[in-house]
KELOKE-310507 format. One record per residue (C-alpha): residue number from 1; residue in three letters; x, y, z. Coordinates in nm, 4 decimals. Each point is the difference from the previous one (the first is absolute). Example, Ala and Ser with C-alpha at 12.3 -4.5 7.8 and 13.67 -1.06 7.14 Angstrom:
KELOKE-310507
NODE num residuo     east    north       up
NODE   1     Ala   1.2300  -0.4500   0.7800
NODE   2     Ser   0.1370   0.3440  -0.0660
***
This chain:
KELOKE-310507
NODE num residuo     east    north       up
NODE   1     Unk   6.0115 -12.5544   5.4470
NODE   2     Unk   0.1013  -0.1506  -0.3350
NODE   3     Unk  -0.0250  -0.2966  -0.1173
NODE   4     Unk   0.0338  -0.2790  -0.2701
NODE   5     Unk  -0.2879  -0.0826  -0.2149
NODE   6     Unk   0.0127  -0.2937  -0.2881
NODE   7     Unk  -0.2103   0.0749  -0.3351
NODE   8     Unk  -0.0672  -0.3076  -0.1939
NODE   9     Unk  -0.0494   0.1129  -0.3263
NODE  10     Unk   0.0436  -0.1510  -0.4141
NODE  11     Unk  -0.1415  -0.1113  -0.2681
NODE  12     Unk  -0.0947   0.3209  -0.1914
NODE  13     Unk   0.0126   0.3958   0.0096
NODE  14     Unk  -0.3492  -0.0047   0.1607
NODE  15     Unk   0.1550  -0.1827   0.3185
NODE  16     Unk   0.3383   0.1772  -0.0037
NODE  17     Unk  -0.0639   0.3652  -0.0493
NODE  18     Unk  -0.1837   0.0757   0.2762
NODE  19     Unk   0.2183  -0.2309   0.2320
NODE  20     Unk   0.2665   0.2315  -0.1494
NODE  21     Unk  -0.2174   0.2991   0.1107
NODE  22     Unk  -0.0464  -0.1395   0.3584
NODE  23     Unk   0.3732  -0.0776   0.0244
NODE  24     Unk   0.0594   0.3690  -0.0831
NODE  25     Unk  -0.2250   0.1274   0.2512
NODE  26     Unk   0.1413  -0.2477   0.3108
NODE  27     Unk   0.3520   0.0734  -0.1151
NODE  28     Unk  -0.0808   0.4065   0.0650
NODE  29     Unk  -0.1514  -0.1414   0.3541
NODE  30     Unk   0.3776  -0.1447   0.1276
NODE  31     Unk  -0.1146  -0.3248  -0.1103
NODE  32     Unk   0.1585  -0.2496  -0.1339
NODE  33     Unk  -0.1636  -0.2269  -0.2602
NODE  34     Unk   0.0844  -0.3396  -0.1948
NODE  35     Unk  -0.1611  -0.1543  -0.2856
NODE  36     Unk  -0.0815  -0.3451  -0.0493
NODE  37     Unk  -0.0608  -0.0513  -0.3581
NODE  38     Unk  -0.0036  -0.2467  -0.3376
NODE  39     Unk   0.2303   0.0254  -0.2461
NODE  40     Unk  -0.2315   0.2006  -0.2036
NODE  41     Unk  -0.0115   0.2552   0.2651
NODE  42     Unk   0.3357   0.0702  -0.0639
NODE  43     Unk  -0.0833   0.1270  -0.3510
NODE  44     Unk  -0.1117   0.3709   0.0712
NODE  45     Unk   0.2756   0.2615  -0.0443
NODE  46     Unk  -0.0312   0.2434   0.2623
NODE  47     Unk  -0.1646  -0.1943   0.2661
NODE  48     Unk   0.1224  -0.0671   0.3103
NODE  49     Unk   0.3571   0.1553  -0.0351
NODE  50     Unk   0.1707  -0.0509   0.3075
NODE  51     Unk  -0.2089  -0.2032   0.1893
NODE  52     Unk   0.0818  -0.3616   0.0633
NODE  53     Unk  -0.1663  -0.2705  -0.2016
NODE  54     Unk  -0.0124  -0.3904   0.0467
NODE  55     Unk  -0.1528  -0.1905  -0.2802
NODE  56     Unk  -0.2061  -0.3390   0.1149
NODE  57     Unk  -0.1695  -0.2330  -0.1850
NODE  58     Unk  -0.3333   0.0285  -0.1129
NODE  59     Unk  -0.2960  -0.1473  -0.2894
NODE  60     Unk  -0.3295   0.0948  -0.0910
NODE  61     Unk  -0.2354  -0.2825  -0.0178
NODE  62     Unk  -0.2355   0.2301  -0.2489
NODE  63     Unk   0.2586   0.0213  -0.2863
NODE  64     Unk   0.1637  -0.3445   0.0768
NODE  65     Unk  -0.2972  -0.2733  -0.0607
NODE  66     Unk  -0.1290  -0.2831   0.2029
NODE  67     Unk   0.3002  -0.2533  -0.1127
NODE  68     Unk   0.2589   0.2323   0.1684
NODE  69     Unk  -0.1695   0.0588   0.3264
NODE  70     Unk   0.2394  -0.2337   0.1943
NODE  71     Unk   0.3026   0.2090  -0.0932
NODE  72     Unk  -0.1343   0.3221   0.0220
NODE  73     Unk  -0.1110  -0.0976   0.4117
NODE  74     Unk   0.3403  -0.1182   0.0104
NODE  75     Unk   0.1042   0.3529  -0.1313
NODE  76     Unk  -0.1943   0.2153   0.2085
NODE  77     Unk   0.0869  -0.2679   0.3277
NODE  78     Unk   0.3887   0.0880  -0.0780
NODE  79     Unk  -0.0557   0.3518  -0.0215
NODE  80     Unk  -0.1990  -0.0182   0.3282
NODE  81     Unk   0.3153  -0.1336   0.1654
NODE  82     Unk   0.2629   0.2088  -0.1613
NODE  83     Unk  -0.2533   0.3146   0.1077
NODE  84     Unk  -0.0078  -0.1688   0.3711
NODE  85     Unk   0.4111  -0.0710   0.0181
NODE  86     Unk  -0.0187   0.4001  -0.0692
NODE  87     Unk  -0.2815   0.1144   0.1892
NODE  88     Unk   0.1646  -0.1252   0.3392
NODE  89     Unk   0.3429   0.1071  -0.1117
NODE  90     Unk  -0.1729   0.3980  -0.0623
NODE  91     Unk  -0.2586  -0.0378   0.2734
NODE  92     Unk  -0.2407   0.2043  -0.1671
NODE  93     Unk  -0.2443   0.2495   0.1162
NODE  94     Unk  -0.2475  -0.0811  -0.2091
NODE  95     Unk  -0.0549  -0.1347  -0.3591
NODE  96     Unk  -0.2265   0.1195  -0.2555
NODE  97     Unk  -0.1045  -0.2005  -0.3737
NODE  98     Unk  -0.0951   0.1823  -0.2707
NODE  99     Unk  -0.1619  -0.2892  -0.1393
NODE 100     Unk   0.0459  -0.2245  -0.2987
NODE 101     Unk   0.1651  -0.3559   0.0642
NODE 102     Unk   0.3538   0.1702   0.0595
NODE 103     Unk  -0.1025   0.1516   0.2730
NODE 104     Unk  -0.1568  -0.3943   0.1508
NODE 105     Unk   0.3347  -0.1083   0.1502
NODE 106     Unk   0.0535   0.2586   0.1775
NODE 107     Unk  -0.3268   0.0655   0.1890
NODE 108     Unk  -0.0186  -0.3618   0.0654
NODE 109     Unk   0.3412   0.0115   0.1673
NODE 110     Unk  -0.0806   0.3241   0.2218
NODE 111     Unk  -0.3778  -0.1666   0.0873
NODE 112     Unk   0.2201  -0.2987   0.1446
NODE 113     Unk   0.2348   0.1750   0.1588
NODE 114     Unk  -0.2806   0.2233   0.1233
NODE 115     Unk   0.1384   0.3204  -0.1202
NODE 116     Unk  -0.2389   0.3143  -0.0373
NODE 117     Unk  -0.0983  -0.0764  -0.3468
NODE 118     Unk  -0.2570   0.2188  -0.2440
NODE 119     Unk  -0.0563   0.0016  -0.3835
NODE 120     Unk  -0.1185   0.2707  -0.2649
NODE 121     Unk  -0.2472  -0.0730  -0.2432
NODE 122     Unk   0.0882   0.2693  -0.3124
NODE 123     Unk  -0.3520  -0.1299  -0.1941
NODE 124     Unk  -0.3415   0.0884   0.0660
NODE 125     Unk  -0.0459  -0.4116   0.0204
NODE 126     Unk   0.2196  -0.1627   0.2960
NODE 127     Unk   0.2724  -0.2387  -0.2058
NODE 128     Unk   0.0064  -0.3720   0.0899
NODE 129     Unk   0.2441   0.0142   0.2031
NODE 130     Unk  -0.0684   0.2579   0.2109
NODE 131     Unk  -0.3240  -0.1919   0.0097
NODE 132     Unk   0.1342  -0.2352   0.1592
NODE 133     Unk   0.2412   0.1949   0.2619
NODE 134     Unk  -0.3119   0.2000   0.0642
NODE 135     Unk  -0.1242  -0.1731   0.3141
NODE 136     Unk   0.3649  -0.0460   0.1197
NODE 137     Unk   0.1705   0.3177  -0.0328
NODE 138     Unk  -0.0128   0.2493   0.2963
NODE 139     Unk  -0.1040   0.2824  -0.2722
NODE 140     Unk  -0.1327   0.0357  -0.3656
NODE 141     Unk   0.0531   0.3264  -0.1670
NODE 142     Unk  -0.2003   0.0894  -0.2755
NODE 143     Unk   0.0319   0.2967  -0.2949
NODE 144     Unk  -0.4362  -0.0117  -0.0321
NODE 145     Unk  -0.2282   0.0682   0.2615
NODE 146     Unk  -0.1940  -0.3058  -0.2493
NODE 147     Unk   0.1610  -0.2846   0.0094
NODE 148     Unk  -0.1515  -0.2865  -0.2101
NODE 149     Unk   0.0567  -0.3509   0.1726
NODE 150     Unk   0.1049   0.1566   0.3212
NODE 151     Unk  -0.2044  -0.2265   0.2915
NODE 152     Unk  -0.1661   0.2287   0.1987
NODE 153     Unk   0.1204  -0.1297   0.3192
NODE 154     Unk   0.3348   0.1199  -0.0887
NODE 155     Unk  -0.1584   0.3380   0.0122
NODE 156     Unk   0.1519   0.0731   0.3716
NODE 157     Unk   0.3789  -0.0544  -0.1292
NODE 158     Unk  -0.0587   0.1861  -0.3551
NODE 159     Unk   0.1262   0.3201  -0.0513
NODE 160     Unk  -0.0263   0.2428  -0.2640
NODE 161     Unk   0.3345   0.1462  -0.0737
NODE 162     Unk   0.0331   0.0440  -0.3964
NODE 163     Unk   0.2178  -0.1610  -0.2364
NODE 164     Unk   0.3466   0.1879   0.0525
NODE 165     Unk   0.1501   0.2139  -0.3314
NODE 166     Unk   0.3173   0.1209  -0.1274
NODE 167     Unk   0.0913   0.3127   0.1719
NODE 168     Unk  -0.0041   0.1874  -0.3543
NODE 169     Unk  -0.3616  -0.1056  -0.0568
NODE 170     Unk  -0.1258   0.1992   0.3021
NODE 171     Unk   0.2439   0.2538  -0.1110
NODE 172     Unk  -0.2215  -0.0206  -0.3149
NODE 173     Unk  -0.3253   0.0655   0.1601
NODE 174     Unk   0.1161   0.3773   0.1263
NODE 175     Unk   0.0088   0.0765  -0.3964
NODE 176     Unk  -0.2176   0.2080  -0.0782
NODE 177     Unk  -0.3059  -0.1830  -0.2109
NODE 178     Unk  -0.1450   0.2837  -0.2682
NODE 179     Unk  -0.2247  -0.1435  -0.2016
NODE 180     Unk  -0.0364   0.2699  -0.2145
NODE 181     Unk   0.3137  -0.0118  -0.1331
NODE 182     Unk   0.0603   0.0736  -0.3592
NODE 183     Unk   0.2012  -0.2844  -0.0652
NODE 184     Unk  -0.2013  -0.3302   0.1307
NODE 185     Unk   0.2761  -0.3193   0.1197
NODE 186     Unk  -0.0900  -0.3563  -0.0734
NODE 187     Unk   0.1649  -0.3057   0.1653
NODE 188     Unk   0.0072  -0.3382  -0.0921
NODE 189     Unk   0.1655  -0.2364   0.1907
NODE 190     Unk  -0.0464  -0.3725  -0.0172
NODE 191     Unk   0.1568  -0.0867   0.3930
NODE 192     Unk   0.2183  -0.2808   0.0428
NODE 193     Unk  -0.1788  -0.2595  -0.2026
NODE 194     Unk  -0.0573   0.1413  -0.2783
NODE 195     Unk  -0.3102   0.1109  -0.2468
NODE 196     Unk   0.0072  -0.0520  -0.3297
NODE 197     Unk  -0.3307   0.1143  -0.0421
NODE 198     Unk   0.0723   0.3435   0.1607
NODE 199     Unk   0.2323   0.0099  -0.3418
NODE 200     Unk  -0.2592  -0.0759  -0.2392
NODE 201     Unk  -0.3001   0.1780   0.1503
NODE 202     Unk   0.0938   0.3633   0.1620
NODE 203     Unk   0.1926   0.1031  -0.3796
NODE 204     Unk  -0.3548  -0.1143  -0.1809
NODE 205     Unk  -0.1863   0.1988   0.2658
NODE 206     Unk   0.2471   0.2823   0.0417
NODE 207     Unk  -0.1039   0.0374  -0.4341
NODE 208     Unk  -0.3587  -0.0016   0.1269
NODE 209     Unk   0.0284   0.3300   0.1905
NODE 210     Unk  -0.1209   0.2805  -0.1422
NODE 211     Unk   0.2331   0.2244  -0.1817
NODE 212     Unk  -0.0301   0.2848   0.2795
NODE 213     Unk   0.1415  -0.2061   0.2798
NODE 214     Unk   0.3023  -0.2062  -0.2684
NODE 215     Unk   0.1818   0.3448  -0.0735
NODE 216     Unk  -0.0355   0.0126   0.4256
NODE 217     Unk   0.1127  -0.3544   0.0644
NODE 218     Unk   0.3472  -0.1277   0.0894
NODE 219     Unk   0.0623  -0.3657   0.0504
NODE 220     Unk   0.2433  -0.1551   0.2281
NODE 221     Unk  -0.0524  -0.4334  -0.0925
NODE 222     Unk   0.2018  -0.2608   0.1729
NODE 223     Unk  -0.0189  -0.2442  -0.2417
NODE 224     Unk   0.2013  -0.3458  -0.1039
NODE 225     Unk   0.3092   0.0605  -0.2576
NODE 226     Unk  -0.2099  -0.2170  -0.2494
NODE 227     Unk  -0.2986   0.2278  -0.0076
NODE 228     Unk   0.1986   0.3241  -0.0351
NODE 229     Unk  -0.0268   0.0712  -0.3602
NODE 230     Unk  -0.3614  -0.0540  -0.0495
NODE 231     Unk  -0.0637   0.2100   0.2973
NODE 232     Unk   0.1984   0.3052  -0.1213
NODE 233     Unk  -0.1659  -0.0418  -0.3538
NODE 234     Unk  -0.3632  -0.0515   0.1865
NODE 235     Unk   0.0907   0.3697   0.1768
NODE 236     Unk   0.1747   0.1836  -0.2633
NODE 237     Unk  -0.2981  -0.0906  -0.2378
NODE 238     Unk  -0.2513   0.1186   0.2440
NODE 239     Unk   0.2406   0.3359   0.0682
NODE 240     Unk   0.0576  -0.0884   0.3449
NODE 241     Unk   0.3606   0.0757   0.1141
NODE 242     Unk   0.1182  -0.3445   0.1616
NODE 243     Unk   0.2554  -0.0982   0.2276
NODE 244     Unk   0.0887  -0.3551   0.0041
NODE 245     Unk   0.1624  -0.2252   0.1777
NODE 246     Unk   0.0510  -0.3873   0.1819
NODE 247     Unk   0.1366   0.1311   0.3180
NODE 248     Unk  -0.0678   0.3485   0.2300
NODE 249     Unk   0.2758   0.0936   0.2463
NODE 250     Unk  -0.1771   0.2417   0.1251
NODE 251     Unk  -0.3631  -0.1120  -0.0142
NODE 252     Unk  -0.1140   0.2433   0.3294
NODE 253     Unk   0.1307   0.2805  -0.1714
NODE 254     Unk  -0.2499  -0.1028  -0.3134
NODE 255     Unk  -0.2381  -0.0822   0.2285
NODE 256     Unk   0.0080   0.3751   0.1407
NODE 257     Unk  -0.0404   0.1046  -0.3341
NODE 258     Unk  -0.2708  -0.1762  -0.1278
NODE 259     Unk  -0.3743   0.1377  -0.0519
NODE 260     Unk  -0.1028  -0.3429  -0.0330
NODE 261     Unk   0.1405  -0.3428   0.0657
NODE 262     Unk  -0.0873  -0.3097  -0.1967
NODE 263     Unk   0.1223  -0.3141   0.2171
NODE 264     Unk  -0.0576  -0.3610   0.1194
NODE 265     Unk  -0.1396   0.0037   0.3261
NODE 266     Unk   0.2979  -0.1866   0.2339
NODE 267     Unk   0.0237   0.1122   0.3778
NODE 268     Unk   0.3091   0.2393  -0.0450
NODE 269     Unk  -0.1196   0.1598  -0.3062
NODE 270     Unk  -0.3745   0.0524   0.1711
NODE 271     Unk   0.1706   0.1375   0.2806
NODE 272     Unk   0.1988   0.2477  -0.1614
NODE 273     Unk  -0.2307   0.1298  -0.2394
NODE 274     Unk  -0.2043   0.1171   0.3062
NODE 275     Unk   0.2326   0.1347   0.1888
NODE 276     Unk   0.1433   0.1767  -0.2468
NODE 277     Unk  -0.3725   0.1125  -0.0741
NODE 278     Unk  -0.0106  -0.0946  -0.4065
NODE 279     Unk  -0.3294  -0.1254  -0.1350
NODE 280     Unk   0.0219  -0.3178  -0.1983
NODE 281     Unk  -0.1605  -0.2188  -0.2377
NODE 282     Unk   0.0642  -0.3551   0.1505
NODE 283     Unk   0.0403  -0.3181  -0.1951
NODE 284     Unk   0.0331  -0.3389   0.2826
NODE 285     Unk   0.2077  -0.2604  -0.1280
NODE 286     Unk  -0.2972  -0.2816  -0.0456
NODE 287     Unk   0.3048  -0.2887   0.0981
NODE 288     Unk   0.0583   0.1940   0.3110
NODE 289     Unk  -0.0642  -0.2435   0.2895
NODE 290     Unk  -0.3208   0.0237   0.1889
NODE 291     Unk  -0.0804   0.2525  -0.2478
NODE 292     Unk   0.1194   0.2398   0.2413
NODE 293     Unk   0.1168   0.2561  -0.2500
NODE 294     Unk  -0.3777   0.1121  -0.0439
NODE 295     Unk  -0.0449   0.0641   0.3730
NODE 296     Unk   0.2915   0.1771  -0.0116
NODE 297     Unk  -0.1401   0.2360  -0.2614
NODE 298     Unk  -0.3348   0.0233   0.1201
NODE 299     Unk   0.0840   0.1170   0.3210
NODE 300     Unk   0.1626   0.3036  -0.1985
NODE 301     Unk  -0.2802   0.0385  -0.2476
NODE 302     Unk  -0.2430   0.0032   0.3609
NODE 303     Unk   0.1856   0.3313   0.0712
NODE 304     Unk  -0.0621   0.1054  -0.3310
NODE 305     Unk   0.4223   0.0396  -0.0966
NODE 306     Unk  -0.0625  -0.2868  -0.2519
NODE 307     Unk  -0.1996  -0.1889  -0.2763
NODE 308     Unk   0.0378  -0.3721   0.0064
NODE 309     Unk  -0.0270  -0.1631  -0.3451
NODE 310     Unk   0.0144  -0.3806  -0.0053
NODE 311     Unk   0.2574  -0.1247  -0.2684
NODE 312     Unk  -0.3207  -0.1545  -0.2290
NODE 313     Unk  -0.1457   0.3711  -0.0376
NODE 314     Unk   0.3193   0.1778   0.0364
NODE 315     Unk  -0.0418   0.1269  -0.3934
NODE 316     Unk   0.1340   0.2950  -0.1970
NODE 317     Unk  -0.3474   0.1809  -0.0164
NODE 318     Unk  -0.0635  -0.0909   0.3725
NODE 319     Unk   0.3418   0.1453   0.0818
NODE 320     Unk  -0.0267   0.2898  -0.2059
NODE 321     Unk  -0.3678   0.0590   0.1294
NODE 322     Unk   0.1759  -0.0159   0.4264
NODE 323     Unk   0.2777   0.2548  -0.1473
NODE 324     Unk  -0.2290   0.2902  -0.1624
NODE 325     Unk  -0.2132  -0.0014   0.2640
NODE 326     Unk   0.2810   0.0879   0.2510
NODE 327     Unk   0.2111   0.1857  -0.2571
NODE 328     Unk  -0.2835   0.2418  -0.1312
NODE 329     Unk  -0.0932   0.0848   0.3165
NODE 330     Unk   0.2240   0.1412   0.2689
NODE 331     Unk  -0.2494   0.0251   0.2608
NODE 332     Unk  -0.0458  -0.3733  -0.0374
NODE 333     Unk   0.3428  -0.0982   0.0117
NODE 334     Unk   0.0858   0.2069   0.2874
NODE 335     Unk  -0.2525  -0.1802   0.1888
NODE 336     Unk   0.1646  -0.3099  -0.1517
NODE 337     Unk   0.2905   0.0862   0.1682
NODE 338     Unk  -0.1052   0.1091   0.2849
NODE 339     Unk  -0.2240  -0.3381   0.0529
NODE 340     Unk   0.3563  -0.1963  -0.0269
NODE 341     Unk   0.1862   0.1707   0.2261
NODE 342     Unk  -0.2630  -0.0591   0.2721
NODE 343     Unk   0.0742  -0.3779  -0.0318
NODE 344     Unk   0.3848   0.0762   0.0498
NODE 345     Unk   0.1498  -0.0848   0.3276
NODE 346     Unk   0.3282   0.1863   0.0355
NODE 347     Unk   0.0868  -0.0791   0.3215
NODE 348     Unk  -0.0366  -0.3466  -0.1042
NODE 349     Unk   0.3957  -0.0870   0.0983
NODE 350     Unk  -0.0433   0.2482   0.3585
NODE 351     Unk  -0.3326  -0.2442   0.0996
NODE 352     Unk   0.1587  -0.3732  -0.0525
NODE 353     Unk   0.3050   0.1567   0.1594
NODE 354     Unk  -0.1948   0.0646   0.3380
NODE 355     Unk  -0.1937  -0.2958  -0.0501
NODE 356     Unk   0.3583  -0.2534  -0.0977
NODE 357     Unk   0.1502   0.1610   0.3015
NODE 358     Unk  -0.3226  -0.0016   0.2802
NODE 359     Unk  -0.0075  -0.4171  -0.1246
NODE 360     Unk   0.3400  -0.0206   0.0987
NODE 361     Unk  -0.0457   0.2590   0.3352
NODE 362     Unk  -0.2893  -0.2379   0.1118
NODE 363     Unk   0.1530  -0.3090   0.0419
***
């Protein structure tokens, strides 16, 4: 029996993406989906074509300081009503938040209408607002079998299901991964919010290698337009071929090709460096909220798929010491690799599917 099922999504690609995923997955079910959004969740090219989209009001407390708290409760009270108005107008089978104060109005709409409602948490540390649906929501899925600031008397409605991926990234992880290879791939990608020190640092410790593994070494750097030149001079000087640039329109198909990944540590990028099965060195934002970006890494470096190295430390030499070690030693990085992909869940999209559509089934 098919149904209708509302994901209340925004804010940034960490939220949307695997919303996007799930929508994909419940769409090749027979069911139909609509997304309640901000306007910043209408930003992403490529997500969401076709499916129905309201935008509601919204604020974030966090970003907006104690003087505008009035206005943004006002905010997130409108959106609640706009959400209700189209909750009973769609009658719902159930709703799910992805977290993130975009996603507020809506779950507070569908808990007072008492719609089947559930969240996902994409970070190894719940979010504050799924915090604080937590004891209200029917089900909380989660993408780590760790959860840091999960109550453990929500431990009855939490379910494991992954952090859904784009279906190219678990096309990626049936690529073969030889470590052996004679030519070894290096990525650098800086996510959604940016590293400058990712620019500075991995040229320096790329110059650091020894001389063997440079003539091996190809570099694929997502880096800001402003850093570009002294990039390509830092690689050309160390005789490290070098390709450069702000943007990646096909960052899975890099991904696939890469021996080694040098990232941030968000949700989505965690997620689809192990289920694509590449070992990399991880760098947490330190602004990241909750500091959540280093749980997210350590519960890849537990598997052994990654080496977490805190911004502060995160050198040239202590970069270029993580590198050789893998590099110069297949055996090492194949276990590397091997250790990431075990953290992967690629059924990720399948398991909140069942689990968005037995909340709705149950009511």
């Amino acid at each position: 029996m098919s149904g209708l099922y509302i994901l209340a999504a925004g804010g940034t690609g960490g939220h949307m993406v695997p919303a996007h995923v799930l929508a994909l997955e419940l769409r090749a079910r027979g069911h139909a989906v609509h997304l309640v959004t901000d306007t910043r969740g209408l930003r992403f090219p490529g997500l969401f074509d076709g499916v129905p989209r309201t935008v509601v009001d919204s604020g974030s407390p966090g970003r907006s300081g104690w003087r505008t708290l009035p206005a943004v409760a006002m905010s997130i009270w409108r959106g609640r009503g706009a959400a209700r108005a189209l909750f009973r107008e769609l009658r719902p089978s159930a709703v799910i938040g992805f977290g993130g104060y975009p996603a507020l109005p809506s779950l507070l709409a569908a808990l007072s209408l008492k719609l089947p409602s559930l969240v996902h948490e994409q970070n190894a540390v719940l979010g504050r607002v799924n915090r604080f649906l937590a004891p209200r929501v029917a089900r909380i899925a989660t993408s780590y079998a760790r959860v840091r600031r999960l109550d453990g008397g929500w431990a009855a409605r939490t379910v494991l299901t992954g952090n859904p991926v784009r279906t190219e990234i678990v096309a990626a992880r049936a690529v073969p991964f030889v470590a052996d290879s004679p030519r070894l791939r290096l990525l650098v990608t800086g996510g959604s919010q940016g590293a400058a020190i990712l620019n500075s640092v991995v040229p320096a410790a790329v110059a650091l290698l020894p001389e063997t593994l440079r003539a091996r070494l190809d570099v694929t750097h997502q880096g800001r337009d402003e850093d570009a030149v002294m990039m390509a001079e830092a690689y050309r000087a160390a005789g490290v071929g070098a390709d450069i640039r702000a943007y990646f329109t096909d960052l899975p198909a890099e991904i696939a090709r890469a021996h080694v990944v040098i990232a941030r540590a968000g949700a989505s990028t965690v997620a689809e460096l192990a289920v694509a099965g590449r070992p990399a060195i991880l760098v947490p934002l330190p602004i990241a909220t909750d500091d959540h970006q280093t749980d997210n890494a350590n519960g890849m470096a537990a598997a052994g798929g990654a080496i977490v190295v805190p911004q502060p430390h995160f050198t040239p030499e202590r970069v270029a010491e993580a590198l050789t070690g893998w590099l110069a030693d297949p055996k090492a990085l194949a276990t590397a690799a091997a250790g990431a992909r075990s953290a992967g869940h690629p059924d990720a999209a399948a398991r909140l599917a069942d689990l968005v559509i037995a909340t709705g089934s149950a009511s």
